[in-house]
N, C-alpha and C positions, 0 to 999 in steps of 0.2 A: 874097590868102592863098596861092593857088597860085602867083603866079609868085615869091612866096616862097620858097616853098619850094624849089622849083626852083632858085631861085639858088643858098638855103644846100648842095643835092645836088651843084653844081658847083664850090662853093670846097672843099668836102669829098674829092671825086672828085679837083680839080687844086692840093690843096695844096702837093705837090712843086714843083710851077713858078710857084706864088706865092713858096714858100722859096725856088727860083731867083731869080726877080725880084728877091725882098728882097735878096741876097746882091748884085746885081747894079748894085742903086741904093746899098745900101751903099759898095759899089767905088768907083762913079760918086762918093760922098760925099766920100772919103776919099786919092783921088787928083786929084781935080778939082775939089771946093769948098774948097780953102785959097787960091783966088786972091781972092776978094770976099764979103764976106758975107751979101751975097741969095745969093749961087748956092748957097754951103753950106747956109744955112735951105732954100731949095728941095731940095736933092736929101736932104737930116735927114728936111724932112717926108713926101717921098715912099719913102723909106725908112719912115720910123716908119708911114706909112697901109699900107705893104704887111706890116709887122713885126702893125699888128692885125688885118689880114685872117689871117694863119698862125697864129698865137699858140695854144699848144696846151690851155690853163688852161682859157680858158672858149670853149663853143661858139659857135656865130657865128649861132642862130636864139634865144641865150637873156637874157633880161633882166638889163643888170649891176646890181647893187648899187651903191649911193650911196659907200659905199668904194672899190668898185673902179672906178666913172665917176672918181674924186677921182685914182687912183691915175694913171689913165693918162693923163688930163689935166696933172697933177703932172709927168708925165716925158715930153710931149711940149712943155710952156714950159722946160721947163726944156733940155733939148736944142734948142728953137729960139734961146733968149737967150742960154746958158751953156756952151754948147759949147765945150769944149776938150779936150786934149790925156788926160788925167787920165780925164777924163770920158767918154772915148770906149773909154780900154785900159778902164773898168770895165764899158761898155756893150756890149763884144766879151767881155766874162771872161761876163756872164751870159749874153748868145747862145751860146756855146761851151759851157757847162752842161745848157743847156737841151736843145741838140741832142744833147750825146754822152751826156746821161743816155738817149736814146732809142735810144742804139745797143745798149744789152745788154737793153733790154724789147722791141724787135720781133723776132716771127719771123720774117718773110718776109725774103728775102735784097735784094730789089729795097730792101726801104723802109730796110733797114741798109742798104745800099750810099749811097744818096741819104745818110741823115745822116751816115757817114763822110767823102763828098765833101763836104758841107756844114762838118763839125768843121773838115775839114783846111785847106779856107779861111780860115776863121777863126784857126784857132791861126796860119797863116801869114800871115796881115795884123797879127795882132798880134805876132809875133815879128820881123818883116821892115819892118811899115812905122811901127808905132804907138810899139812901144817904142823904136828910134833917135829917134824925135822925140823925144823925153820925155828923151835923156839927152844931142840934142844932135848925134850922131853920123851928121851929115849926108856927110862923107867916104866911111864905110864904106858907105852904101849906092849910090853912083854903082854897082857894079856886078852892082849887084842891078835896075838900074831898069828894064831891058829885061823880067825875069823877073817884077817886081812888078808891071804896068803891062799887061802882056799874056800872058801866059801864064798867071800865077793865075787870073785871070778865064773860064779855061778849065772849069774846074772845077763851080762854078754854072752854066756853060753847059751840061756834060755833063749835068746833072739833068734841065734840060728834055725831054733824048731818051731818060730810062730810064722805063718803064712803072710806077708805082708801083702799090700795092695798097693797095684803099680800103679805109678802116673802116669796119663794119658800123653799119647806121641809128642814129643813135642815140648811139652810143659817143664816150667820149670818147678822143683818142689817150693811149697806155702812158704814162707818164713817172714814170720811177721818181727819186723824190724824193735820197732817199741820193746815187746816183752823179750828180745832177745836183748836188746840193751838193758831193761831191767833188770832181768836174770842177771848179767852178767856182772852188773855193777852189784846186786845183793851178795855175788861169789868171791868179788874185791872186798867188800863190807867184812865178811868173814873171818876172810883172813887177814887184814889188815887190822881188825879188831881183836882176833885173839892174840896174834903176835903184840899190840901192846899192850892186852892185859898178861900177859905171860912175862914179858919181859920185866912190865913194873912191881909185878907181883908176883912173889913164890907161890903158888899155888897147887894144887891138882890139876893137870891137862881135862881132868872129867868136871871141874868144877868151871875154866876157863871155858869150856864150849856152852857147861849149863846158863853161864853169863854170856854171854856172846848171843846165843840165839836167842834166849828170852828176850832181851834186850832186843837184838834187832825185831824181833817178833810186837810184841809192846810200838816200837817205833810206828812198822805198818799200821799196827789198829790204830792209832793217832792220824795217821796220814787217809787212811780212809776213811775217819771219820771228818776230816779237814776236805775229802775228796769232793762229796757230796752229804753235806751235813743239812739235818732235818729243819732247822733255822733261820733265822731271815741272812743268813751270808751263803752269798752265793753258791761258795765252792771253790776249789782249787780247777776239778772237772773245767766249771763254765769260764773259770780266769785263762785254762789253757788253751779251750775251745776257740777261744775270743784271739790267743796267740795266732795259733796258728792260722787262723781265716786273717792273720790280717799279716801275712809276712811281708814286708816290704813296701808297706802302705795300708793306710787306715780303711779299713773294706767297707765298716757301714759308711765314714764317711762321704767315702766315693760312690757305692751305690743311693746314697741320698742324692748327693749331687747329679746323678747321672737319670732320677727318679724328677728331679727337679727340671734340667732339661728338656724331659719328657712333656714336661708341661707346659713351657715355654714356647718350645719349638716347634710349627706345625708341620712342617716340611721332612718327610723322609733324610733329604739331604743334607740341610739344614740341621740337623740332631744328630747326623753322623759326624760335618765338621766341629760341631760343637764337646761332643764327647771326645774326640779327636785331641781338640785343644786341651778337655783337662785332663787327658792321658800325657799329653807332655808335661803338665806341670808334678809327676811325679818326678823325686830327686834321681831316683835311678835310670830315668828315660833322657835319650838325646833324643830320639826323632821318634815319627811313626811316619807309613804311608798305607793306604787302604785304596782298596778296588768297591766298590756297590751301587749293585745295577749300572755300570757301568760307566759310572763317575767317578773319579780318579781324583785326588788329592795326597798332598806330602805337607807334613811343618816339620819342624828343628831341623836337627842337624844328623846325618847318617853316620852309621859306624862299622866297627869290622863286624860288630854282635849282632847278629840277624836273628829274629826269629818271627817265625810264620804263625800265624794263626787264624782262622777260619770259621764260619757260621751262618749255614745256607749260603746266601749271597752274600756275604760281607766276607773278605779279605783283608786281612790287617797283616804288617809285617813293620814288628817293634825291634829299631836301634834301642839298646841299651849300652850302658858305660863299661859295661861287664856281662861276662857270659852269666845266664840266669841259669839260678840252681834246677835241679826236675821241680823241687817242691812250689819256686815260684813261678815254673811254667804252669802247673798243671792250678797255680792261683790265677792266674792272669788267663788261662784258659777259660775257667769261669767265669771272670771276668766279660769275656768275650761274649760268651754266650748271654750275659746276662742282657747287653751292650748291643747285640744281634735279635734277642726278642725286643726289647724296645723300637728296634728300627721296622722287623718285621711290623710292630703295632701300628706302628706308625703309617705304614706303607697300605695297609689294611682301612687304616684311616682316610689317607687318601684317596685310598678306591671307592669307598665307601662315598666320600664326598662327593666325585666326581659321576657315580652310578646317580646318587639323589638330585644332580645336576641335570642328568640326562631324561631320568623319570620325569621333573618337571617339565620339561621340553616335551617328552614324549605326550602326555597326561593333557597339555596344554593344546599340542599339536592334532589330537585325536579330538578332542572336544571340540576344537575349532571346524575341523574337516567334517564333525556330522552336526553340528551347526550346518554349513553352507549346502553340506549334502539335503537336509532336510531344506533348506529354502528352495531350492534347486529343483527337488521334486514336488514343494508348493507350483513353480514356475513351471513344472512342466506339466502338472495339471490344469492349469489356468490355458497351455500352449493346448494341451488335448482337447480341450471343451472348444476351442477356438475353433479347431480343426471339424469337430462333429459339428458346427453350427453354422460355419461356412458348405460345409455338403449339403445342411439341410437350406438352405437359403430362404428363410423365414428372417422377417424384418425383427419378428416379437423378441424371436430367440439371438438375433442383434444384440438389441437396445438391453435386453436382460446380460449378455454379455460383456457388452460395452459398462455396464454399471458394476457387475462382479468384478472388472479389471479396477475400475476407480477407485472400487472400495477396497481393495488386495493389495494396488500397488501401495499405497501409504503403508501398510500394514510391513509387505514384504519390504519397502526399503530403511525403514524404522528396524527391521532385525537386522538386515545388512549392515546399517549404522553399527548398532550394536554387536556385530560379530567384526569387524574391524576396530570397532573401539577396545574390542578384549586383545586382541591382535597386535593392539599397540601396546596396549598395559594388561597382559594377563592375572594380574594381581589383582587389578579394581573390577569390586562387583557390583555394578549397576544395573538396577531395577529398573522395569517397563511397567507401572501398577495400570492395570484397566479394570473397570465396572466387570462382574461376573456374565451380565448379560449380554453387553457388547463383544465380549469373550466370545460366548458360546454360538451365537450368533456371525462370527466371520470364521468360525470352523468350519460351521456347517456349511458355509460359503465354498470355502477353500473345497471344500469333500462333494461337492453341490453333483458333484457328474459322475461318483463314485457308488458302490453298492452299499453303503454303509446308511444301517439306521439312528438315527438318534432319537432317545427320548430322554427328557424333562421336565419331571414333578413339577418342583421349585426351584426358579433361580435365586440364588443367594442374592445380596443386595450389596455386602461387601467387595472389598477392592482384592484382585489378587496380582500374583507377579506372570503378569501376563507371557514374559520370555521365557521365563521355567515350564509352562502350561504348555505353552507349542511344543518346545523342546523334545517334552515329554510321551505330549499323545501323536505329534510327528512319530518318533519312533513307535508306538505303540501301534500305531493307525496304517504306517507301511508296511512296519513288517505281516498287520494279517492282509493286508492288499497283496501284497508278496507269496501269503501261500496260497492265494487264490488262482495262481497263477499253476501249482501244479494238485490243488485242490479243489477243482472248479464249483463243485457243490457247496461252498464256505461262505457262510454271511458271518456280517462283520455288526454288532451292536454297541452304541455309544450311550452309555446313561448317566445322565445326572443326577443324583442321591444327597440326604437331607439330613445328617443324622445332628439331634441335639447334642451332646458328649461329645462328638469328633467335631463338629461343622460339617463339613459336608465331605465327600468322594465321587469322584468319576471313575467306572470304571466299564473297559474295555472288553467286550467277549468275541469269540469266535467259534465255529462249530468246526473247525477243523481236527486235526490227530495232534492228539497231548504229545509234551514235550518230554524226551529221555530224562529220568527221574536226576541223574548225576548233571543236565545241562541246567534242569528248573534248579538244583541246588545251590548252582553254581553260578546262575547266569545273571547277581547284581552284586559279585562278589568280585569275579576277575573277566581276563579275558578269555573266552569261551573261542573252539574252532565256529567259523561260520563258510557257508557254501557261497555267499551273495554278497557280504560283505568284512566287515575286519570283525567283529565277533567284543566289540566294546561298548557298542548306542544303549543298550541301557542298563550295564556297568556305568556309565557317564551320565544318563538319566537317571538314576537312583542318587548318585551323588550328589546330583543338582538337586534333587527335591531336596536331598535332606538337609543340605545346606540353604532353602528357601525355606523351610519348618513343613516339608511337605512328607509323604514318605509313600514309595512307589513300592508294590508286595505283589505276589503271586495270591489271590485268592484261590483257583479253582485250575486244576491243571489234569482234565480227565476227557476222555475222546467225550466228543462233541459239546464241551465247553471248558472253553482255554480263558480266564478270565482274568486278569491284570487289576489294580485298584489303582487310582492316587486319592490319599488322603492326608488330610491336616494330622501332623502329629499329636498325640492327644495330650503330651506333655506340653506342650506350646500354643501360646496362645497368636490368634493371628495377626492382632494387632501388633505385637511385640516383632512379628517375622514380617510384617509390610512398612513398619518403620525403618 
């Protein structure tokens, strides 16, 4: 097994100068076995055994197929019994393909130099010695036979002293198919062109090649001017490009249709059976069945022809009528892919819908909860003043009691209406408009037993949206009763302000410790961490004012004065937002 190996690392390492060799006993073939024909079969078959040691198709550690033992066997009897003249320009036309397709797929300049010296050999034994035989033209070559005989041979000789560069483990050598098929058919052009100007015409054999390659030369510049011409006509390039994207079926058509789908369809699923079905309606398709995300479907009809194909999660496996060639797997692989980001979009779609589905929910559910939260702590302010009034058992501070509950309760269950009414219809938004003064006036009420100062200039006269207003200074008005709680020295001031241009602003101070400059940033933008509660009340109170034309800001945010604003938007006017 090792010294296997070993070998196969050294024909790999010196396959330059096994292509010398080959080159070399070709010569030896071709100039030296037309005397006898043992000597010809000898130097054919030591030619053809150094032809399968180089041979670039298949690697030389790997098992050939029963085809291809057939193949090569096939054209080594047939070169040892059948050898002639015909046979051998066709035998130089594929060596000649073979190698100059390798001149535009290597980089290295060493291993392109070796196959250029290699072509050139070749094109020159077939121009120089193969094709006068073939037409006859044993005259015109006497003075070439110094230059055929010894000096060409120069050439393969030089390959043995250039250092080539191996291919990595493994690899197989470049050979680009195309330019080896073009070569190869330019090498048939050749000679199948001079043989019939030769034949039709007495000529000079030097005049036949001067016609021959001009000619063919002349044809190219035509063709690549036809390739990609400066013009409004397209090109041969974009006619071929357009071939081969559509082997087997029409490709833009089907990715239109398959783009259309997309549009149609909103469903993951749904746009997989859909593309599904117009994949059967290709001629060459009996069936398909696919696996994605876990859904499972088959149409048409199964066959022996399976093939598999794959893309993230999607699974396809296409019955066809016929085994499909490499060139239309690796179409229909595209295909796939193309066919798998659409579902992917799709799928991306759907989550997408489904996340905006839950946001609502969420957004809706969070609003509601500090609604009730804030009533809640109205009601247990109303429960605590109850509690100090009952210890002091004063009749006055009763009857003042008893009146701040009558005047609250209407208040308090007018919001409860209202935070059940959104509960039912989150969508509908309904206004509470009360006088500014009767506003401000059951604040101070509600706050009546708390440490909180209020003062007011002037009360506005206008109507405002009295639900948005609690809403708002609720959350503003607990949370600094809140840091009272581990800030004992913190008063709380409530002011009412006048401005002509704005209308007017309430705003909110406290003489407690400023807020973390990244929470004040951040804190009517998203949801913020909070110690006390969910970290959203006025993330949710900024959005209500501004959806009420109101708009809630940070004025002042420095130890001992944390100031809050609500004011009227100054783009908006307030009759326009109380209507």
């Amino acid at each position: 097994m090792f010294n296997n190996l070993k070998i196969n690392q050294l024909l790999v390492a010196n396959s330059h100068r096994i292509l010398a060799i080959m080159l070399l006993s070709l010569h030896a073939f071709l100039i030296w076995g037309g005397g006898t024909t043992q000597l010809q079969r000898a130097f054919f078959l030591c030619h053809y055994g150094f032809f399968l040691l180089w041979q670039p198709v298949w690697r030389s550690n790997e098992k050939l197929s029963k085809p291809a033992m057939a193949l090569f066997i096939s054209v080594g009897l047939i070169g040892f019994f059948y050898i002639n003249w015909w046979l051998t320009a066709i035998w130089l036309s594929i060596l000649f393909g073979l190698l100059g397709g390798r001149i535009f797929s290597d980089d290295s300049k060493s291993n392109r130099a070796i196959h250029i010296l290699a072509a050139s050999y070749l094109l020159s034994m077939l121009l120089l010695w193969v094709v006068p035989k073939l037409i006859s033209s044993h005259d015109d070559q006497e003075a070439a036979q110094l230059v055929i005989r010894y000096l060409i041979p120069l050439l393969p000789i030089a390959i043995l002293f250039i250092g080539a560069q191996a291919p990595k483990a493994g690899q197989l050598p470049i050979l680009d198919f195309f330019y080896t098929l073009l070569l190869m058919l330019m090498a048939f052009i050749l000679v199948l062109s001079s043989y019939a100007i030769g034949t039709i015409q007495a000529i000079n054999y030097v005049q036949i090649m001067f016609i021959t390659i001009f000619g063919l030369a002349f044809g190219l510049l035509i063709f690549s001017f036809f390739w990609k011409p400066n013009t409004r006509f397209s090109g041969i390039e974009l006619l071929m490009s357009r071939y081969l994207l559509s082997i087997g079926m029409p490709f833009e058509v089907w990715v239109k249709n398959i783009a259309s789908l997309g549009e149609i369809e909103s469903t993951p699923n749904g746009f997989v059976q859909a593309a599904m079905k117009e994949m059967t309606t290709l001629p060459w398709v009996s069936g398909v069945s696919w696996l994605a995300d876990e859904t499972k479907g088959k149409l048409g009809e199964l066959s022996n022809h399976n093939t598999h194909f794959n893309f993230k999660d999607l699974h396809m496996n296409l019955y066809t009528r016929w085994q499909i060639s490499p060139a239309l797997y690796v179409h229909v692989k595209l295909l796939t892919q193309i066919m798998g980001e659409f579902y992917e979009a799709k799928r991306r779609e759907e989550t997408l819908r489904q996340n905006a589905y839950m946001q609502a929910f969420y957004e809706t559910g969070s609003r509601l909860t500090h609604d009730i939260k804030n009533i809640l702590q109205s009601v247990g302010t109303l429960v605590s003043a109850a509690e100090q009034t009952k210890a002091r058992e004063s009749e006055a501070e009763n009857e003042a009691l008893l009146g701040l509950i009558r005047k609250q309760l209407p208040v308090l269950n007018q919001r409860i209406a209202a935070t059940l009414d959104k509960l039912k219809a989150p969508g509908e938004d309904k206004k509470r408009l009360e006088k500014m003064s009767g506003w401000w006036k059951n604040l101070q009420l509600r706050h009546k037993h708390d440490e909180i100062e209020f003062v007011a200039e002037q009360l506005p006269k206008q109507e405002i949206n009295a639900e948005v207003l609690d809403s708002v200074l609720d959350n503003l008005l607990n949370n600094a009763l809140e840091k009272i709680k581990y800030q004992p020295d913190t008063s709380i001031k409530v002011e009412m302000l006048e401005d002509a241009e704005n209308g007017f602003y309430i705003e909110v101070t406290d003489t407690g410790s400023a807020m973390d400059a990244q929470i004040a940033n951040d804190i009517f933008k998203k949801h913020i961490a909070s110690h006390n509660g969910l970290g959203v009340g006025l993330f949710h109170a900024a959005q209500d004012s501004k959806q009420a034309g109101y708009e809630l800001s940070l004025a002042s945010n420095v130890k001992g004065e944390v100031r809050f604003r609500v004011e009227l938007a100054p783009n908006l006017d307030l009759e326009q937002v109380n209507n």
